[in-house]
C-alpha positions in Angstrom: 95.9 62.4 11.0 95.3 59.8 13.7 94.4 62.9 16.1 91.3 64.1 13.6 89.9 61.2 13.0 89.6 60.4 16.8 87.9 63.7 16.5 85.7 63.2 14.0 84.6 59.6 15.5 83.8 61.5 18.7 81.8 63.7 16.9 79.9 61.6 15.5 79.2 59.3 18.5 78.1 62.8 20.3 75.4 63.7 17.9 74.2 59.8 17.3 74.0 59.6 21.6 72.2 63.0 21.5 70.0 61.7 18.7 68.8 58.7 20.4 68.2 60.4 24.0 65.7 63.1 22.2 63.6 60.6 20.8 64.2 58.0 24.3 65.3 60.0 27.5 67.0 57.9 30.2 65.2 58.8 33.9 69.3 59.3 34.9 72.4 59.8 32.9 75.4 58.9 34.9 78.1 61.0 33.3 81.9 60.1 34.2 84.0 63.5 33.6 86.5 61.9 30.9 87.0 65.2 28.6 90.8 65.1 29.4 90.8 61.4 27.8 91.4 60.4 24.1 90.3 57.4 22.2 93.4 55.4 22.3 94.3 56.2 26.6 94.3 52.6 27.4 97.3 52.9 29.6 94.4 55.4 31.5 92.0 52.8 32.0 92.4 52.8 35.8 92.1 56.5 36.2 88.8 55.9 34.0 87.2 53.2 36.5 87.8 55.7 39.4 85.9 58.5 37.8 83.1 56.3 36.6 83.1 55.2 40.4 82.8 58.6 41.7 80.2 59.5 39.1 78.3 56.9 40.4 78.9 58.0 43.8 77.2 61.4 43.0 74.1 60.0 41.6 73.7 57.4 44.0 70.9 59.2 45.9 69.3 59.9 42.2 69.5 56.3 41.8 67.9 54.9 45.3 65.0 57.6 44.5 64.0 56.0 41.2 63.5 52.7 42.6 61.3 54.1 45.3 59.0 55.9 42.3 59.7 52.5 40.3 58.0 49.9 43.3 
């Protein structure tokens, strides 16, 4: 039971996140590849940090760009 409501909570945060970037889009989504993660992987939050780290790392250059247009 615990398992579909996680599910249906992700859902929902999926659409409302969609929702919000057709009517507002970012210039850059940094997006940290967390698929393999549930809601309630705490115990994971180091293995989190890294990938949002290294999905930083890969838009880096996206990001020094954008203040260049910004200035």
């Amino acid at each position: 039971m615990l398992n579909v409501l996680a599910s249906s909570i992700n859902i929902m945060q999926v659409r409302i996140a969609r929702s919000r970037m057709a009517g507002e889009p970012p210039d850059l989504i940094v997006a940290p590849r967390l698929a393999h993660l549930g809601l309630l992987d705490f115990h994971r939050a180091k293995e989190s940090i890294e990938e949002g780290k290294h999905a930083v790392e890969r838009v880096a250059h996206l990001l020094h760009l954008l203040g260049n247009v910004a200035s």
